[in-house]
C-alpha positions as CSV (number, residue, x, y, z in Angstrom):
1,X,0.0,0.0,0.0
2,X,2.5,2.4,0.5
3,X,4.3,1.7,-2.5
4,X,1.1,2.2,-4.5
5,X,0.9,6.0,-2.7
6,X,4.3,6.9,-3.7
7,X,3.6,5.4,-7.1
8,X,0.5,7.2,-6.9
9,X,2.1,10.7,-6.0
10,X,4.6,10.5,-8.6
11,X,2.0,10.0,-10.9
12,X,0.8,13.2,-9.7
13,X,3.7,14.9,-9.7
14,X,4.0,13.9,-13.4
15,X,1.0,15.3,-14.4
16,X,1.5,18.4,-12.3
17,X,4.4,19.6,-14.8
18,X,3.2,17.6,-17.5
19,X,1.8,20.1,-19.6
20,X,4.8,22.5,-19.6
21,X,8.0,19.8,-19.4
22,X,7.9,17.2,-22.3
23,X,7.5,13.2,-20.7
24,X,10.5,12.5,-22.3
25,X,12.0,14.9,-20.3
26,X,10.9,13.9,-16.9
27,X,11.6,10.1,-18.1
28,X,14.6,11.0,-18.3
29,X,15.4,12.5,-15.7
30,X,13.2,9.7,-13.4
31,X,15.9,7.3,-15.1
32,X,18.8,8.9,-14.2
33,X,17.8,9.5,-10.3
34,X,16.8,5.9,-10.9
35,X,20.6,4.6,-12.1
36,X,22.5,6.7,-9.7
37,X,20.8,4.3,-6.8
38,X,21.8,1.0,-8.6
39,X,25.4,2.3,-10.1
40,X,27.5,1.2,-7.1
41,X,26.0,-2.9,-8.0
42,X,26.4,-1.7,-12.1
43,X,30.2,-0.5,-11.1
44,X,31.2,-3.5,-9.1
45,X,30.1,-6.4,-11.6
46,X,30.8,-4.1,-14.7
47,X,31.3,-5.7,-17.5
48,X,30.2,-9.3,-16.4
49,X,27.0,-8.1,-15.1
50,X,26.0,-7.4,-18.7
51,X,27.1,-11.0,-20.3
52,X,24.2,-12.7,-21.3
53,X,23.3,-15.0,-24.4
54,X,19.9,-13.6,-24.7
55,X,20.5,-10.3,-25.8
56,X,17.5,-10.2,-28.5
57,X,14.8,-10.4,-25.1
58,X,16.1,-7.6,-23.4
59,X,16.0,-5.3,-26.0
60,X,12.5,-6.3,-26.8
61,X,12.2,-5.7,-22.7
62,X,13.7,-2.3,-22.8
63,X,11.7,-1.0,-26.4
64,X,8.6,-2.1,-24.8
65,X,8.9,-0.3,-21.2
66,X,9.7,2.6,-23.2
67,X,6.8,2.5,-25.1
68,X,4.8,1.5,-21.6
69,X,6.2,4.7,-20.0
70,X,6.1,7.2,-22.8
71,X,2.2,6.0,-23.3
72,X,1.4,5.9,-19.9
73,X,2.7,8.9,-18.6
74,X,1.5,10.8,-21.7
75,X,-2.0,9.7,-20.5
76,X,-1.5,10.2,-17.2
77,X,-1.2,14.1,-18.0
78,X,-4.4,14.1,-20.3
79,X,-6.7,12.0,-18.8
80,X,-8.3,12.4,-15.1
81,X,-5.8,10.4,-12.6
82,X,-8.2,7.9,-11.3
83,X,-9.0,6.7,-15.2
84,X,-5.8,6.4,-16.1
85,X,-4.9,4.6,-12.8
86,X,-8.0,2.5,-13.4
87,X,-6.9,2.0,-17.4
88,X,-3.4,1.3,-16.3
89,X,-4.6,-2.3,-14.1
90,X,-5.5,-3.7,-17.9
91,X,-2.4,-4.7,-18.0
92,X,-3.2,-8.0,-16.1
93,X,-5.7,-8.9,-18.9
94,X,-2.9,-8.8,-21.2
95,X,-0.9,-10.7,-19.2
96,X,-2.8,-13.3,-19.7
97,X,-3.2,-13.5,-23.7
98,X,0.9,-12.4,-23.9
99,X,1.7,-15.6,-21.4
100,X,-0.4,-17.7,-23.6
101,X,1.2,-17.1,-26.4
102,X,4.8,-16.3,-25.5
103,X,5.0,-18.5,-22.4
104,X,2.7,-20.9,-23.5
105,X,0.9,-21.3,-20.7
106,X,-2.5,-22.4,-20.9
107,X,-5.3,-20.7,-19.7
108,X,-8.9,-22.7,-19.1
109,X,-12.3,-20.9,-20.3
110,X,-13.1,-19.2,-17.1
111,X,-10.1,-17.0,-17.4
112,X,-10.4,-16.3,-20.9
113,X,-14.2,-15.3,-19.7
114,X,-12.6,-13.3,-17.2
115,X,-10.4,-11.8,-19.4
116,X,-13.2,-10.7,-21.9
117,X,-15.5,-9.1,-18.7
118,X,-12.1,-7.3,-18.2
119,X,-12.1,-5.8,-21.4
120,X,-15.4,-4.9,-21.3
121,X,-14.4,-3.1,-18.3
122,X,-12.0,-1.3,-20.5
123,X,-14.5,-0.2,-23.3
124,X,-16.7,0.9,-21.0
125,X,-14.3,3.5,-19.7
126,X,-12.5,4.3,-22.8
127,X,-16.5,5.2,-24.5
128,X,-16.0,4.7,-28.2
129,X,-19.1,6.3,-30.2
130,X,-19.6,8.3,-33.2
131,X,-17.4,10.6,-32.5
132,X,-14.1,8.0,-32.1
133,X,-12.3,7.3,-29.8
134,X,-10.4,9.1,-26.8
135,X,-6.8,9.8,-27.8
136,X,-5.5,9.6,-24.5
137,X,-7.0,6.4,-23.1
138,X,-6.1,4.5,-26.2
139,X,-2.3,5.7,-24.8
140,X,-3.5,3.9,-21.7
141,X,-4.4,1.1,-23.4
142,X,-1.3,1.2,-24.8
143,X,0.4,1.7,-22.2
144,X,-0.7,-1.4,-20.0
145,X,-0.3,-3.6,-23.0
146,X,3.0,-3.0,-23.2
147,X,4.1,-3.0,-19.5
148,X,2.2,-6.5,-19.4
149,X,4.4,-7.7,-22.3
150,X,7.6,-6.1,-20.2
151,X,6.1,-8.5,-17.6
152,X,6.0,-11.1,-19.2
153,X,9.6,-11.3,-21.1
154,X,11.1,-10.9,-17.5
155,X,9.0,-14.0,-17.0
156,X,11.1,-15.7,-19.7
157,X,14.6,-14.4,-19.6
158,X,14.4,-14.5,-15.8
159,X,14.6,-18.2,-16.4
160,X,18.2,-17.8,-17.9
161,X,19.4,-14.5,-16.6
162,X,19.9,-13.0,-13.0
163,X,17.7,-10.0,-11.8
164,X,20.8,-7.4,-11.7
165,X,21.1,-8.4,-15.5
166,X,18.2,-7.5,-16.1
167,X,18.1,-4.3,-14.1
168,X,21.5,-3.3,-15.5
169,X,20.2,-3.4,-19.3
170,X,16.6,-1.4,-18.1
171,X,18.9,1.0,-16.2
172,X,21.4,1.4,-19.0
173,X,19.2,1.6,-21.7
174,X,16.2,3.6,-21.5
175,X,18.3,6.1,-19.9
176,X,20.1,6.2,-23.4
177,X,17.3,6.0,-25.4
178,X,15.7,9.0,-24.2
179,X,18.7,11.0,-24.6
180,X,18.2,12.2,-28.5
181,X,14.2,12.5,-28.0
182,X,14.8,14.7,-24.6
183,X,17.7,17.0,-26.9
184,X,15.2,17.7,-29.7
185,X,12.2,18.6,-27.4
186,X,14.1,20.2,-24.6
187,X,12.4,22.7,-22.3
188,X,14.4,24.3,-19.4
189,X,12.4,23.9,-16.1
190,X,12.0,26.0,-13.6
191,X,13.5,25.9,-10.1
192,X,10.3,24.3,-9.0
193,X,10.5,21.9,-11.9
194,X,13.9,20.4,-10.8
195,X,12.6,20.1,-8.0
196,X,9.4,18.0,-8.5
197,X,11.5,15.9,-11.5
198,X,14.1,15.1,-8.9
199,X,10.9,14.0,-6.8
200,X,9.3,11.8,-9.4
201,X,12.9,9.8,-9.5
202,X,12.4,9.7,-5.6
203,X,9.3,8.5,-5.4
204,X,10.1,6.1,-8.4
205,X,13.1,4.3,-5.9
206,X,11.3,4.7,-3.1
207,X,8.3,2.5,-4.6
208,X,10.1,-0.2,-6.1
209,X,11.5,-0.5,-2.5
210,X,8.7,-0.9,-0.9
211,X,6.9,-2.9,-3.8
212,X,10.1,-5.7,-3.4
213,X,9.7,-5.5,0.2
214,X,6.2,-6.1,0.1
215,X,6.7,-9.0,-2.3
216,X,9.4,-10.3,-0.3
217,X,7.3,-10.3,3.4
218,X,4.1,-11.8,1.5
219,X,2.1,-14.2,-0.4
220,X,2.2,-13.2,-4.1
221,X,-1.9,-13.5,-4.5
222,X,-2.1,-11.6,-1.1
223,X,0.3,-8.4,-1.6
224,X,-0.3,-8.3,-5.1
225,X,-4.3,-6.9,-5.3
226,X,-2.7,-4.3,-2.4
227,X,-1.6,-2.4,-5.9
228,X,-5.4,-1.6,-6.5
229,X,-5.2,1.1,-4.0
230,X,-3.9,3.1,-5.8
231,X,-7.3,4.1,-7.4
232,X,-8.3,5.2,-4.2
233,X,-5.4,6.8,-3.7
234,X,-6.0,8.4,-7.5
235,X,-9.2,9.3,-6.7
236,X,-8.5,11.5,-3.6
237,X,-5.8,13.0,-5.0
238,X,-7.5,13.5,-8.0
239,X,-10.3,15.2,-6.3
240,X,-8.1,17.6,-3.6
241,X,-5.3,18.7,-6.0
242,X,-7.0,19.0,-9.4
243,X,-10.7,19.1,-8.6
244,X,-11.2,15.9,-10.5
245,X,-14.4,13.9,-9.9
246,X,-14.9,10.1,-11.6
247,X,-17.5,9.6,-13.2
248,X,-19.7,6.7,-13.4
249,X,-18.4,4.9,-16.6
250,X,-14.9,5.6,-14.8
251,X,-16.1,3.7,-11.6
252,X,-18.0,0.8,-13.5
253,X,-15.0,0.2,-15.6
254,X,-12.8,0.1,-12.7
255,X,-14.8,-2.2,-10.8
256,X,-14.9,-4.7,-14.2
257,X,-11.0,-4.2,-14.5
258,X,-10.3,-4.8,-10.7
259,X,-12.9,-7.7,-10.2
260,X,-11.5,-10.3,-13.2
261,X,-7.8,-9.0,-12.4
262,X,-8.2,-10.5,-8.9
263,X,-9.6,-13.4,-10.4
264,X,-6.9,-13.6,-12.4
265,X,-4.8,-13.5,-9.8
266,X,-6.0,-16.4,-7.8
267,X,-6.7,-18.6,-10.6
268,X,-2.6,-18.2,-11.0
269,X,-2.2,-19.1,-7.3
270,X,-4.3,-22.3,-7.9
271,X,-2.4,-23.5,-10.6
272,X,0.6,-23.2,-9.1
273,X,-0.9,-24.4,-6.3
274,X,-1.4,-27.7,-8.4
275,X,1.8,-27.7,-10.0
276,X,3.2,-27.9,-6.7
């Protein structure tokens, strides 16, 4: 839970500047407060750290969490917080298609069922009529596909590769690959810009912290629905600091995305539950 408030606020903080500081920008910069707490492990198993024989998979990683982030984020300014939060959780619906056919894991039909309420959920939110669709939550959507297929290559090359291997390429990476977009769209910030950038990388270490922690402590199927708070914690903030207020297509589409994404979840705990 406290992990998904500092995720939550740097969401925030995101779209706070947002509209004046490009996202490649504050990616950026997110990345590099990110690497400077990981460079002493990067510096001491330099170069072996990097030595892997699946080189192909963590590029695909590292193109897709770029995609995840630049789409997300981007939403994340245009959209309400709470939909976007809400839009982001689709990602566990395409977990479950990206495993099936990349993993090959097999998934029985009241998943897929599941799955397709899930998506349902999703329409429902994103509202496409006459007039198209929204822009920004088709981001979202893009955005939570591609951090579910992120998800599920660390699946795979976790089964060959160790985790500060595949930290050290994310790290190195994106950090690089935002450089050229960041030169050609640059925008100075303000004093209080640094400031809330150097927060967003912050809040970025400080969640993972206590996401791993949380992982590490507890059950999987238990600490893992803990992450829906942060629609609440959307919400709130949402309402106080930008006088948003969900709506009801927002609030039955979360509950559709929320309700088969813990579903999903313990189906996965019963089959490994079997396995075992």
């Amino acid at each position: 839970m406290i992990a998904g408030l500092f995720f939550t606020v740097m969401t925030a903080l995101i779209k706070s500047i947002g509209d004046t500081i490009p996202v490649v920008q504050i990616l950026l910069f997110r990345q590099i407060v990110m690497t400077f707490t990981v460079m002493p492990v990067l510096i001491a198993g330099f170069p072996d750290i990097l030595k892997t024989n699946h080189l192909p998979l963590h590029l695909t990683r590292v193109l897709f969490a770029l995609i995840a982030m630049t789409c997300g984020f981007t939403a994340v300014v245009h959209l309400p917080l709470a939909e976007a939060t809400a839009l982001g959780f689709a990602k566990s619906l395409f977990v479950t298609i990206f495993a099936l056919i990349l993993l090959r894991e097999v998934a029985g039909p009241r998943r897929w069922f599941a799955v397709l309420i899930g998506f349902a959920g999703v329409l429902v939110m994103v509202q496409p009529g006459p007039d198209g669709l929204n822009l920004y939550s088709l981001f979202a959507v893009a955005g939570a596909a591609s951090a579910a297929a992120v998800m599920v290559i660390i699946r795979k090359v976790s089964q060959f590769d160790r985790s500060v291997t595949i930290l050290s390429y994310q790290a190195i990476l994106v950090g690089v690959l935002m450089v050229p977009p960041t030169i050609m769209y640059w925008v100075t910030p303000s004093p209080r810009e640094w400031l809330v950038m150097a927060a967003i990388g912050v809040l970025s270490v400080f969640g993972q912290l206590a996401n791993i922690q949380g992982f590490k402590e507890g059950e999987a199927s238990a600490v893992a629905p803990m992450d829906y708070t942060r629609l609440v914690f959307a919400a709130l903030i949402g309402f106080l600091i930008f006088g948003e207020t969900p709506d009801l297509a927002t609030a039955a589409g979360a509950t559709l995305i929320i309700a088969t994404s813990l579903y999903t979840v313990r189906a996965e705990k019963r089959a490994a539950s079997n396995k075992a």
